[in-house]
C-alpha positions in Angstrom: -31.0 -73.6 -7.5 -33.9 -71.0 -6.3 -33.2 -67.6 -7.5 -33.9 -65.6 -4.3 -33.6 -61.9 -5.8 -33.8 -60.1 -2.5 -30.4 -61.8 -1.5 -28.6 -61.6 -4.7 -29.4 -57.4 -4.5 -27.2 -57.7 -1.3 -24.0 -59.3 -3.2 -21.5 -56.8 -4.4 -19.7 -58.8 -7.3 -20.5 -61.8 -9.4 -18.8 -63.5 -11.2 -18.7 -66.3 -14.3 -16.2 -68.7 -14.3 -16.5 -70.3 -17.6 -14.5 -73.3 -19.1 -12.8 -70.5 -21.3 -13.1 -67.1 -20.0 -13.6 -65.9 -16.6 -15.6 -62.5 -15.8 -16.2 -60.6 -12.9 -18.8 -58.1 -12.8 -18.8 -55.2 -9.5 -21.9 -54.0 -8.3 -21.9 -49.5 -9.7 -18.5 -50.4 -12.3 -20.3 -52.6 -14.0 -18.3 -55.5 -16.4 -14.8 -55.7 -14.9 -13.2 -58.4 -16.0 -13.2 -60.3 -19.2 -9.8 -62.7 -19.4 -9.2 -66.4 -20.7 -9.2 -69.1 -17.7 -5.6 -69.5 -17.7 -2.5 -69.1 -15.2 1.0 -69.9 -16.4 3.1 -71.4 -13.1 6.5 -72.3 -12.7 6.4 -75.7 -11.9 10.3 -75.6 -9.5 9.1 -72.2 -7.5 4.9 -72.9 -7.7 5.2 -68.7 -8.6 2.3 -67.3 -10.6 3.8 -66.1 -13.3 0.5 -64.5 -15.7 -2.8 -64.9 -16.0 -5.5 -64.2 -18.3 -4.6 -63.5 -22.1 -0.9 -63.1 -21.5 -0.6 -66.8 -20.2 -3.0 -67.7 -22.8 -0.3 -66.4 -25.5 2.1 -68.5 -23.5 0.5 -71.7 -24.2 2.6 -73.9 -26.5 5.6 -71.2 -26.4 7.2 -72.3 -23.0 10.1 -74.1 -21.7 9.9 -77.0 -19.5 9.6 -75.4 -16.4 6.8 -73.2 -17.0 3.3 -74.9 -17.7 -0.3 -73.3 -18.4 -2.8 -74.7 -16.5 -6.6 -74.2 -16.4 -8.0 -74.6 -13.0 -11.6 -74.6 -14.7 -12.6 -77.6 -16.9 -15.9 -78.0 -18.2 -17.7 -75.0 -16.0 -16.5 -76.5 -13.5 -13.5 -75.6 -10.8 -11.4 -78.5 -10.8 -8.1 -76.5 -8.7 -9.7 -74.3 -6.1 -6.0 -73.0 -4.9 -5.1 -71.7 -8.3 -8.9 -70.4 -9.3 -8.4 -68.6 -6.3 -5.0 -67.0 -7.3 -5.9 -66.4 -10.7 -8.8 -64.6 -9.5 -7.0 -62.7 -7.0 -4.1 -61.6 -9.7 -7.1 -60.7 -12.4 -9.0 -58.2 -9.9 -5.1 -56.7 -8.7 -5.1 -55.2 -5.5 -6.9 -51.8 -5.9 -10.1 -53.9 -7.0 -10.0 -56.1 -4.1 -9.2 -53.4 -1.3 -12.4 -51.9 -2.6 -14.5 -54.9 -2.7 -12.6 -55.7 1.0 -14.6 -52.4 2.4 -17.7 -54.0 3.0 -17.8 -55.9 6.1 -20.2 -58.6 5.1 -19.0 -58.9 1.8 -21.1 -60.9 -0.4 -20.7 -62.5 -3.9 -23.1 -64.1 -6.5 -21.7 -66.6 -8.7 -22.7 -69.0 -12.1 -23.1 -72.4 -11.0 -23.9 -75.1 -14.5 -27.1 -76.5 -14.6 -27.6 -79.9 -13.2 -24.2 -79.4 -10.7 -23.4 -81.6 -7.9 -23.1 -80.3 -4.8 -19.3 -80.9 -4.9 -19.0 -79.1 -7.6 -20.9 -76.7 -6.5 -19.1 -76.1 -3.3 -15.9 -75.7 -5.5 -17.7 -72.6 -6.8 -18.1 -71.4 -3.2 -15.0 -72.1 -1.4 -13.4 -70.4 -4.8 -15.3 -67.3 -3.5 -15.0 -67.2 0.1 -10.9 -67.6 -0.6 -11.4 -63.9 -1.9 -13.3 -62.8 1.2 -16.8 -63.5 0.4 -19.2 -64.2 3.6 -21.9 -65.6 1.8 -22.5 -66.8 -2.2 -25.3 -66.9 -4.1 -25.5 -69.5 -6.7 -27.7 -68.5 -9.9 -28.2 -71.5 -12.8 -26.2 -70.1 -15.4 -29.0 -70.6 -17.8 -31.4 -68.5 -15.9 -29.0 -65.8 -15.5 -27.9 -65.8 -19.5 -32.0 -65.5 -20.3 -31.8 -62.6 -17.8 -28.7 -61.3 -19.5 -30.2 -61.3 -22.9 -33.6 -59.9 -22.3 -35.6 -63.2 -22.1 -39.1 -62.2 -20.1 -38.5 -65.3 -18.1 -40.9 -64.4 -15.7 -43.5 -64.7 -17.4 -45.9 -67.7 -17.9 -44.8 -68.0 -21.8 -41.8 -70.6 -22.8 -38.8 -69.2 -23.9 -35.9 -71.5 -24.8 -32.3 -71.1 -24.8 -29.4 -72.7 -25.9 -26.3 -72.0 -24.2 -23.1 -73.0 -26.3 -20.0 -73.3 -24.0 -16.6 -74.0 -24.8 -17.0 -77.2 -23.7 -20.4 -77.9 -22.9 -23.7 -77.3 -25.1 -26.9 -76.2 -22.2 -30.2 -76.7 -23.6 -33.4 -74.9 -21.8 -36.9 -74.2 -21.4 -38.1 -71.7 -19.3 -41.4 -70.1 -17.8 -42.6 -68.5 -14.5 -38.7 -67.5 -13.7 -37.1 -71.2 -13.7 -36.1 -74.0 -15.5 -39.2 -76.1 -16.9 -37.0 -78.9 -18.9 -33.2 -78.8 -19.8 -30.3 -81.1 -20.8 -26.4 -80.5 -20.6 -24.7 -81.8 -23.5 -20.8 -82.8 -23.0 -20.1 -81.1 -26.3 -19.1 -77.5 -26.9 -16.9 -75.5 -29.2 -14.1 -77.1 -28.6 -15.1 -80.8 -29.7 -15.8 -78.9 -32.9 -12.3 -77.5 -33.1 -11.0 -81.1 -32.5 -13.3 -82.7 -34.7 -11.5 -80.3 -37.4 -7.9 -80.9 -35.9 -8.0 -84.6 -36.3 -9.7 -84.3 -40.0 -7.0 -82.1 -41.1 -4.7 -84.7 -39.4 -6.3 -87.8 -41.1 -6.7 -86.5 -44.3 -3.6 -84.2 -45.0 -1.4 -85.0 -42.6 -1.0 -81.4 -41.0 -0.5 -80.2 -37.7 -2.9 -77.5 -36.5 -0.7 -74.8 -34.1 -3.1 -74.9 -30.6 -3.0 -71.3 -29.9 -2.2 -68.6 -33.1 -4.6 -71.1 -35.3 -8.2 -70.5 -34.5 -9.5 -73.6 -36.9 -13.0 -72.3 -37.2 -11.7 -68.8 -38.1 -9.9 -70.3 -40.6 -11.6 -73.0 -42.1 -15.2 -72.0 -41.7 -15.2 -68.0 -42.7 -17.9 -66.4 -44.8 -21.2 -68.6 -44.0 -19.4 -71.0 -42.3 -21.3 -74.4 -42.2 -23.7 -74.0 -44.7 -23.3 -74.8 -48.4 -23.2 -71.6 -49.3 -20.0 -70.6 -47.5 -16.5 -71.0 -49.8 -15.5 -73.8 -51.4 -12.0 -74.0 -49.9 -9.6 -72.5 -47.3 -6.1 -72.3 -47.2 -4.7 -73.7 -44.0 -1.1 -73.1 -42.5 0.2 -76.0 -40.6 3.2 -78.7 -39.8 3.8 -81.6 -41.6 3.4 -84.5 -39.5 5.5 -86.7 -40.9 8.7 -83.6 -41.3 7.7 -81.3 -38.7 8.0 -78.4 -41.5 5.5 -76.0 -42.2 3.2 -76.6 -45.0 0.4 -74.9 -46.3 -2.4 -76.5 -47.9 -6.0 -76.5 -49.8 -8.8 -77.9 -48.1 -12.0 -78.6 -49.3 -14.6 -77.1 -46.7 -17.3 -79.2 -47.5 -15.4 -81.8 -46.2 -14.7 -80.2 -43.0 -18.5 -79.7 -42.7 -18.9 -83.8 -42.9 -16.5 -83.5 -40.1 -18.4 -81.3 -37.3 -21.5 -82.7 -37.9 -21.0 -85.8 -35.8 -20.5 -83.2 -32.7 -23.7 -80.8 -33.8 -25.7 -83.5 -34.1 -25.4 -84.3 -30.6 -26.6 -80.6 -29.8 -30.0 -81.3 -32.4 -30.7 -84.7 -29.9 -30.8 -82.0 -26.9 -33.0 -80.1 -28.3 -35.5 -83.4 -29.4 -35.3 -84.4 -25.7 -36.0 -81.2 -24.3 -39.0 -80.7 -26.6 -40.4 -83.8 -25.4 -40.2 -83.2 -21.8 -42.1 -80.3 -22.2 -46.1 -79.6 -22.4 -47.8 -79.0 -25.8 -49.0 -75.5 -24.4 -45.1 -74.6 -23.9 -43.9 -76.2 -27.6 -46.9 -74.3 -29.1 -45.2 -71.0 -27.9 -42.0 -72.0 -28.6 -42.8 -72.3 -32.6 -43.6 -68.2 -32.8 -40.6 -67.5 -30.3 -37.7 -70.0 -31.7 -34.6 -70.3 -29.8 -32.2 -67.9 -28.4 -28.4 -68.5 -29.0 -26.1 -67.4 -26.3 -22.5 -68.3 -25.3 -18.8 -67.6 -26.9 -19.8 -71.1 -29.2 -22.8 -69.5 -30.5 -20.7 -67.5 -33.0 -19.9 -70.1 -34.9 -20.2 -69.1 -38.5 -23.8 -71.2 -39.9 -24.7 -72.3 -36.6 -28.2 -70.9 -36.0 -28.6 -71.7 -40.4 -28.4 -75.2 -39.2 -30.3 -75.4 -36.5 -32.7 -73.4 -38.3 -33.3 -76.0 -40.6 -33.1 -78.7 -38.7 -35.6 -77.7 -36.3 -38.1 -75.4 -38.2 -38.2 -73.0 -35.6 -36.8 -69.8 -35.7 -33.7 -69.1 -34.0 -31.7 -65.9 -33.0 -28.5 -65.5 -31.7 -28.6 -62.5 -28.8 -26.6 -59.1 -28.6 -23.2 -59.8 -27.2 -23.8 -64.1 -26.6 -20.7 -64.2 -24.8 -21.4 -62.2 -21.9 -24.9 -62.6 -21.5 -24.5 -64.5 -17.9 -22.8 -62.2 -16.5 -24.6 -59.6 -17.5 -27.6 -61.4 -16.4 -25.9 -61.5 -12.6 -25.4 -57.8 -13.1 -28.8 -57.1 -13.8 -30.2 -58.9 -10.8 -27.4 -57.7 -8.3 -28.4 -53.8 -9.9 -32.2 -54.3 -8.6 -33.3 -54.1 -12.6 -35.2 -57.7 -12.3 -38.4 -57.2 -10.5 -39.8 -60.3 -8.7 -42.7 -61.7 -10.5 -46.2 -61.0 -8.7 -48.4 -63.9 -8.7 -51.6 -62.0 -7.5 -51.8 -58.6 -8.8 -54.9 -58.3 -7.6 -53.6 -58.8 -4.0 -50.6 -56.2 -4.5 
């Protein structure tokens, strides 16, 4: 995907539909949207019944006729019909009669690196179902680097690791696009499930899915390094009575049991490092990496990588967002194209 700058200053919205959260961002309001990816339907009538954190809350709490879906898996739309209503009920109707104003309305969007066209064309027919003429897709790498201040268009590497909820993107960038990257199948929530079933092996406890964050729990203070707290208290069920329990765990142990996941986000960053030229690797050992996405807050993430690696590595001002703000920036006019001659100009 080229990044064609002139066009993507014509959209009026973009918009980031992530595996977890979906944002929408209007050209002059700025950051409009900010809800989970989830719809809760009623499965007899097919009526929308919430979306966003309301049907989040609803997951695990609902009778049989009522289910939570999430039409995005992955960064990628899997249920164009309900992405479409969720986004429709998330902007309400005074957002869209606005947005419905321009004639030629036009819409920029965050397509995964490495996407197939299909899924790709899910991402588009998503949008034009809201009444956008024409999309713009932007590799959500390049628009996260834009988002968090990266000088991407210049001839100096910069590399950035993306950590998705379900999806780890790993990239090096110069001259405004993508010089080597990787997409690894692992994200923050193979770490949460790499907790779940340790907890389930080991002390036969249930983890609830939604008022439990694990990592909040078990993996406060510094997290994944040694140097975080011994133990954590956990609040569960009993597997084998269903009753609550509480119980002790020992968060070294629970550090043993992420690192199978995080040490499939190290091997990205090995491959990517050898696809690239000396010249760029030589920069990148002054620069480090830059940490964006929701996943990048995981308490002693960057201390690990930091060591493993030996280059430094930063985590950027508001990682969750960056993407979107990235779109922003480019559909606001603040990214000027990069002039190749400017002796010429």
């Amino acid at each position: 995907m080229t990044v064609n700058l002139e066009q993507l200053r014509r959209c009026h919205f973009a918009v980031d539909l992530g595996a977890a959260r979906t944002r929408v961002y209007v050209k002059g309001a700025g950051l409009v949207i900010d809800q989970p990816s989830a719809a809760a339907v009623n499965s007899r009538s097919g009526a929308l019944i919430a979306v966003g954190e309301f049907a989040e809350r609803m997951t695990g709490r609902t009778p049989d006729y009522i289910q939570v879906v999430r039409p995005i898996a992955g960064g990628t739309v899997v249920d164009i019909e309900m992405a479409h209503r969720m986004l429709r009920q998330l902007l309400g109707d005074k957002t869209r009669r606005a947005l419905r104003r321009n004639l030629r309305l036009r819409a920029a969007a965050c397509a995964p690196h490495g996407a197939d066209p299909l899924a790709q064309r899910a991402i588009t027919e998503t949008l034009v179902g809201l009444g956008a003429r024409r999309v713009e897709l932007v590799d959500t790498l390049i628009a996260a680097a834009v988002g968090c201040g990266l000088p991407v268009e210049r001839p100096e590497a910069t590399m950035i690791l993306m950590c998705g909820a379900a999806s780890t993107q790993v990239a090096v960038l110069s001259l405004g696009s993508i010089v080597a990257a990787v997409r690894i199948p692992v994200g923050g929530d193979a770490v949460d499930h790499a907790i779940v079933q340790h907890l389930r092996h080991h002390h036969e406890l249930l983890l609830p899915g939604q008022s439990v964050r694990p990592l909040q729990v078990a993996l406060s203070g510094n997290g994944i390094t040694s140097q975080g707290p011994a133990e954590a208290e956990i609040h569960g069920r009993d597997v084998v009575t269903g009753l609550p329990r509480s119980v002790r765990v020992d968060t070294a142990a629970v550090r043993d049991a992420i690192q199978t996941p995080l040490t499939g986000v190290l091997d990205g960053i090995g491959k990517v490092l050898r696809d690239c030229q000396p010249d760029l690797v030589a920069d990148l050992a002054d620069r480090g990496i830059v940490m964006v996405g929701g996943s990048a807050l995981l308490p002693g993430l960057d201390h690990m990588l930091r060591q493993a690696t030996g280059m430094p590595v930063h985590i950027a001002e508001q990682p969750d967002i960056c993407a979107v703000q990235g779109l922003g920036a480019m559909l606001e006019g603040r990214i000027e194209p990069l002039v190749l001659n400017p002796m010429a100009a």
